[in-house]
C-alpha positions in Angstrom: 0.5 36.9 65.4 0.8 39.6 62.9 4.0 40.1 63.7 5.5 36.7 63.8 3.2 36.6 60.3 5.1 39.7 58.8 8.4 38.3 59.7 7.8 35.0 58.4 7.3 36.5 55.1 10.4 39.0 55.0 12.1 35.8 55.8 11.0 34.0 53.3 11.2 37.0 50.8 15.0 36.9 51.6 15.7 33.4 51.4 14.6 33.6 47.9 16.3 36.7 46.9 19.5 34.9 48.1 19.0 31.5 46.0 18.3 34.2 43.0 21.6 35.5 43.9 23.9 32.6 44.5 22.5 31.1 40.8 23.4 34.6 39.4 26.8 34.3 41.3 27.3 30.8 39.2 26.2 31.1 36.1 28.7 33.8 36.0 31.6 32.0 37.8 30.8 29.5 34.6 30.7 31.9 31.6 33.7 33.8 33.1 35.4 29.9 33.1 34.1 29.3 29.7 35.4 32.5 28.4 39.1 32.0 29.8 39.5 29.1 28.9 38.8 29.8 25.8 41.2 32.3 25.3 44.2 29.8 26.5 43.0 27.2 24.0 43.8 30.4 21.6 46.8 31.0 23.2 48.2 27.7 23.0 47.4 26.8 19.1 48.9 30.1 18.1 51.9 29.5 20.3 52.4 26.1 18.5 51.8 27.6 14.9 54.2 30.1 15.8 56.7 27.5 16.9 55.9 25.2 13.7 56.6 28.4 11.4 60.1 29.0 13.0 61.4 25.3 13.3 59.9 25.0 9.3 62.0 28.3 8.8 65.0 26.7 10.3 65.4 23.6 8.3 64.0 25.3 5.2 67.0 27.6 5.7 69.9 25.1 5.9 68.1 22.8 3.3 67.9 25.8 0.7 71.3 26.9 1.2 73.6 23.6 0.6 70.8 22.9 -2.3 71.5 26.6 -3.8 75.7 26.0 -3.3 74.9 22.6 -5.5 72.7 24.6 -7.6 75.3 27.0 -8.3 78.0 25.1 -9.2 76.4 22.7 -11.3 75.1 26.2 -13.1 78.7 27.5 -13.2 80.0 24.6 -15.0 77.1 24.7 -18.1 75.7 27.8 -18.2 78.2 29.0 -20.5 77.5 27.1 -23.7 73.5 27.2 -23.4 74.0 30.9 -23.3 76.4 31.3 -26.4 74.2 29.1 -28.5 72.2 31.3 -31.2 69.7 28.3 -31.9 66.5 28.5 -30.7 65.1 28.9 -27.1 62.7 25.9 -27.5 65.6 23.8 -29.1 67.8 24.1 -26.3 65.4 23.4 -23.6 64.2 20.6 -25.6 68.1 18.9 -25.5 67.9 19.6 -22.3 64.7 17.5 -21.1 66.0 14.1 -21.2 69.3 15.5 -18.8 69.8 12.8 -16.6 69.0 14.3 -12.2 71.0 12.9 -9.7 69.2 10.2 -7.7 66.6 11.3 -5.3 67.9 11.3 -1.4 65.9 10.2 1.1 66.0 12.6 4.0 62.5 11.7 5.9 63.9 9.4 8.0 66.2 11.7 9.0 64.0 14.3 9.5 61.8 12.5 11.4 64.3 11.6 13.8 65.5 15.4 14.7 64.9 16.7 17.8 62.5 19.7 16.4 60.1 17.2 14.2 59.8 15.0 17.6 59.0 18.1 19.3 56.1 18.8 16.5 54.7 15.5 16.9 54.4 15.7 20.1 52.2 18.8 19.8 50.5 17.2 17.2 51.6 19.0 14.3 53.1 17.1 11.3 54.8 18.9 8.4 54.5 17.5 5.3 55.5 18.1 1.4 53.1 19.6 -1.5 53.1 20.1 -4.8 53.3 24.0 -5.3 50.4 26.2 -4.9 52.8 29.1 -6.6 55.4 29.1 -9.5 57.8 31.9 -10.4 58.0 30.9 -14.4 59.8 33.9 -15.7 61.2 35.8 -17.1 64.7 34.9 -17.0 67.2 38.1 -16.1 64.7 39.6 -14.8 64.6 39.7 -11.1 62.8 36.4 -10.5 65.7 35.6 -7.8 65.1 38.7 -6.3 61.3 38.1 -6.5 61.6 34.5 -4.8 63.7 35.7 -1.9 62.0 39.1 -0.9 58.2 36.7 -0.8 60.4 34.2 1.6 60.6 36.8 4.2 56.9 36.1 4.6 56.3 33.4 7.5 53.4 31.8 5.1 55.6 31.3 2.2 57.9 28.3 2.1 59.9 27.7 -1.9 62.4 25.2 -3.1 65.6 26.8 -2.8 67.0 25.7 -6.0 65.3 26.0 -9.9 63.9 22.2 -10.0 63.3 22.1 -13.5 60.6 19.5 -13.4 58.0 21.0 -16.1 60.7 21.4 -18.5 63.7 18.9 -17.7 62.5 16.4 -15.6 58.8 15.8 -16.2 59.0 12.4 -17.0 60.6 11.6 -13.8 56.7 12.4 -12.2 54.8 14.2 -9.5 56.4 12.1 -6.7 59.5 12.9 -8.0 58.7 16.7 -8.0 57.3 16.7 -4.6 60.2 15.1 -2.7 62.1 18.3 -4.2 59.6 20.9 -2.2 60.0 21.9 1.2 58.0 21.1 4.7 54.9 22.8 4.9 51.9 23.2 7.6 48.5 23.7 6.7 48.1 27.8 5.7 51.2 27.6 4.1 52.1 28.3 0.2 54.6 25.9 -1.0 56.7 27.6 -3.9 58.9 26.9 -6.9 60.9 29.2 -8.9 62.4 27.9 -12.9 62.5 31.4 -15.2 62.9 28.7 -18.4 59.1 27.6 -17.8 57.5 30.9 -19.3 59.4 30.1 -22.9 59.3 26.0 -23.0 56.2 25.2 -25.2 54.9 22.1 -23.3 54.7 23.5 -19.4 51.7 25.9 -19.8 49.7 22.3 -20.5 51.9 20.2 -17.7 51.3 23.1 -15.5 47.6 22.5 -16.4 47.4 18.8 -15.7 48.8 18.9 -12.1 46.6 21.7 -10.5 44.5 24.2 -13.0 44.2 26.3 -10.1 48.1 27.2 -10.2 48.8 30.6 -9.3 51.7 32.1 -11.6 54.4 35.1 -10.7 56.2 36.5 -14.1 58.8 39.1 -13.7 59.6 41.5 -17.0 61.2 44.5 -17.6 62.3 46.2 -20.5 63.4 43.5 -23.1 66.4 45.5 -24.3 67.7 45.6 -20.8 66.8 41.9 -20.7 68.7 41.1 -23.4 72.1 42.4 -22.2 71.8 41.6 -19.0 71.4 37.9 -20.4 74.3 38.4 -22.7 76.4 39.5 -19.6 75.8 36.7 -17.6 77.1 34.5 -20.0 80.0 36.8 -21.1 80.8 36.8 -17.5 81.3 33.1 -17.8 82.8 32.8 -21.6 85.9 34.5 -22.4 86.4 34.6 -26.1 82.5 35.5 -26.7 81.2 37.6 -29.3 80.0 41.4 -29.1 76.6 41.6 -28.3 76.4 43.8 -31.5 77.7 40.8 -33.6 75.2 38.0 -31.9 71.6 40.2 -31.8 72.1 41.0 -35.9 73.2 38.9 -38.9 75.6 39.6 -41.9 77.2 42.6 -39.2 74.5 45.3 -40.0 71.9 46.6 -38.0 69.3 46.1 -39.9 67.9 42.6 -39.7 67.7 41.2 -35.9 68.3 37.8 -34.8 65.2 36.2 -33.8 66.7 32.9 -33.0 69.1 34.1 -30.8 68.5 33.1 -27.4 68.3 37.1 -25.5 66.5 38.5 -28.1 64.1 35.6 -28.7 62.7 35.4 -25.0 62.1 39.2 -25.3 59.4 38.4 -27.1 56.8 38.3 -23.9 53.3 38.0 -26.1 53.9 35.4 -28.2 54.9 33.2 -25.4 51.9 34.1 -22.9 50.2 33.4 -25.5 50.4 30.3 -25.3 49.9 30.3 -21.3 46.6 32.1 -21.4 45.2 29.2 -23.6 45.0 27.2 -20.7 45.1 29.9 -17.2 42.7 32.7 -17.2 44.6 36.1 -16.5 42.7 36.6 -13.4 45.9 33.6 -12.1 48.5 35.5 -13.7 50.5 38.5 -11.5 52.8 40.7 -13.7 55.5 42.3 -12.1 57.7 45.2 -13.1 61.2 44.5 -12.7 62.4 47.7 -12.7 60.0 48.8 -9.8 61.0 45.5 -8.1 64.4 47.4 -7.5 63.6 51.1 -7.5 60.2 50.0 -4.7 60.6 46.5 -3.7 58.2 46.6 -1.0 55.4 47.8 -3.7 55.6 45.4 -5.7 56.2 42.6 -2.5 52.8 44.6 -1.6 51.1 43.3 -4.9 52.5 39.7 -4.4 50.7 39.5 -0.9 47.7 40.4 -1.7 47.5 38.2 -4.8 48.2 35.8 -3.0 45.9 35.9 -0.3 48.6 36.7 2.1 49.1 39.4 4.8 50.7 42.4 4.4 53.8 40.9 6.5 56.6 41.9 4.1 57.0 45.8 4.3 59.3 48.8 3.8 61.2 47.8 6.6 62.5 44.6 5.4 64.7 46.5 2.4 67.3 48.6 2.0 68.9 50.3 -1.1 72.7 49.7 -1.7 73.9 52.5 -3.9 77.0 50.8 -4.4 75.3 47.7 -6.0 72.3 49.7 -7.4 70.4 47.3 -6.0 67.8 46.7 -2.8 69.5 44.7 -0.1 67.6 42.6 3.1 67.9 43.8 6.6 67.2 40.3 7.4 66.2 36.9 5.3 64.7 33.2 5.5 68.3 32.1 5.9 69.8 35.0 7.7 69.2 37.2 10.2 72.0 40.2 9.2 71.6 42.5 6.6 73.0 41.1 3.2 72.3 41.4 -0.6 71.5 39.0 -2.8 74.9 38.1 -4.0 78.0 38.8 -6.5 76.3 38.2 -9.4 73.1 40.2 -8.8 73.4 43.9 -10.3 76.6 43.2 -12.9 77.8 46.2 -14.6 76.7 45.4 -18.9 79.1 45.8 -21.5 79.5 49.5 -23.6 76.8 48.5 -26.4 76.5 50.6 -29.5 73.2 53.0 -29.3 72.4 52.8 -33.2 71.9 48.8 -31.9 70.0 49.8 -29.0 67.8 51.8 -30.6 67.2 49.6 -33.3 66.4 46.6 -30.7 64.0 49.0 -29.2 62.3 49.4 -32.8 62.4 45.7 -33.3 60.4 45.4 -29.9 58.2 47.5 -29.7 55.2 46.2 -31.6 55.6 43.0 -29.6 55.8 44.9 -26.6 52.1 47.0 -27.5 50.8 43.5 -28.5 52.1 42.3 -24.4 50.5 45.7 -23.2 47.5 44.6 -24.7 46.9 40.9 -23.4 47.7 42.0 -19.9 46.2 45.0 -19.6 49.2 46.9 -18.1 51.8 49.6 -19.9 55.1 49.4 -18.4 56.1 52.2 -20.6 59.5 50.6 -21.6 61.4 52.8 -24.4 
């Protein structure tokens, strides 16, 4: 009887020590499930981003380069007499503001019907167009094409490939209108949109205002001399018979009273016209960046960009390379293009001989204005 007794108990000792272990066994068959399959849910939305970003990169691509070829022609042909006027900045861009735009094309249908949006769909991802979180708005000649297509490399950024012109040409034609002009974007993308005449045309800062206050804002200087010629060669480039730059920048053919209303000279002018954009966006939205270290340090500068806007650090050293030929930095690869290519013909001109008495007496002409830009910023870019 003891016996049987003490073997009835081991017994029932091991029966429960087995339930304990077969709940053990399953409660960790189930976490281990829970955990896995977590990790393909991951998987599987980061695949489909990742898909989303390269189709988006795709279409932008080919949509940015026949709009950029229409872009540059229509530039080619008019270029040349806005830059040979010596009226005022504001006075030509006011002209210009009632300039009739070609009729918008409707391309959604289209788009919809491609075999990549159906593909999206069916994952259940829909691209759709926004008003820009970012604007390039300046400053003309000063690497704000350069700026625009190093921040493309990055897989969050997405930017009308063309200069729209809404805020200062074609604001009356309305948001919609503006819109339809920006390209595809998924949610965690920054939709962009470069126009350099925005940072000098009196009535954006306020229209800038009234469609999103929180409007982040990229503006490329450099050294308003520099600026200046490098305008002046650009349209020399397109005008034969044009003037010195000696004979436009001064009146009556002396050095000694400057210009003010000609067009290079006047834009030079940085403070007085942000000015007039930190009446209505705190400086904390505003990025400065040096165009002279955009060429010597491109990925510094591209750095800065990021992390302003809230981006990773995707854009790097390896993405550039210097052509000593060109005195410029070239991409190993691009948004449109995956061979190594610079930015194009007209980028890094050789300027004209000009006369150092009128140099230097630009730079004297500048430089308070340049102290009082120092000043509202808070940075010294040390030009001459």
């Amino acid at each position: 009887m003891i016996v049987m007794s003490i073997w009835c108990s081991s017994l029932s000792l091991s029966s429960r020590s087995l339930a304990i272990a077969v709940v053990v066994c399953l409660t960790l068959v189930y976490f281990s499930y829970s955990f896995n399959a977590c990790i393909l849910a991951s998987i599987s939305r980061s695949l489909q981003q990742s898909n989303l970003r390269n189709l988006l990169a795709l279409t932008s691509s080919s949509r940015n380069e026949s709009s950029e070829a229409g872009n540059s022609r229509s530039e080619s042909s008019s270029s040349g007499s806005r830059n040979s006027s010596t009226g005022s900045t504001n006075d030509r861009l006011s002209s210009t503001s009632s300039t009739s735009a070609p009729p918008v094309q409707t391309v959604t249908s289209s788009l919809d019907g491609a075999p990549k949006y159906q593909l999206l769909r069916q994952q259940g991802l829909r691209p759709s167009r926004h008003l820009p979180d970012t604007l390039i708005i300046g400053v003309k000649k000063s690497g704000t094409r350069a700026l625009l297509e190093f921040i493309r490399l990055h897989p969050d950024v997405r930017a009308a490939g063309s200069e729209v012109h809404f805020f200062d040409r074609h604001y009356q034609r309305g948001l919609r209108w503006y819109r339809h002009h920006m390209p595809y974007t998924i949610e965690g993308q920054i939709t962009m949109e470069k126009t350099p005449s925005y940072f000098v045309t009196k009535e954006v800062p306020q229209r800038v205002y009234h469609m999103n206050p929180a409007t982040k804002l990229l503006i490329v200087v450099r050294d308003p001399v520099t600026r200046a010629i490098s305008d002046y060669t650009q349209a020399a480039s397109k005008k034969a018979d044009m003037k010195r730059f000696e004979q436009l920048a001064f009146i009556n053919g002396s050095y000694s009273v400057v210009d003010t209303n000609w067009g290079p000279v006047k834009i030079g002018v940085y403070a007085r016209f942000l000015e007039r954009w930190l009446l209505y966006f705190p400086l904390s939205q505003l990025l400065f960046i040096s165009g002279e270290r955009l060429i010597m340090d491109p990925a510094y500068e591209i750095g800065r960009v990021q992390d302003f806007l809230g981006l990773k650090r995707v854009v790097t050293e390896k993405h550039f390379y210097f052509n000593a030929t060109k005195g410029f930095p070239c991409l190993f690869k691009s948004e449109a293009r995956s061979t190594p290519h610079c930015l194009g013909k007209t980028k890094g001109r050789n300027h004209p001989h000009i006369d150092p008495g009128a140099i230097e007496r630009l730079r004297e002409f500048y430089r308070p204005f340049n102290n009082k830009f120092y000043q509202l910023t808070g940075i010294n870019f040390a030009w001459p």
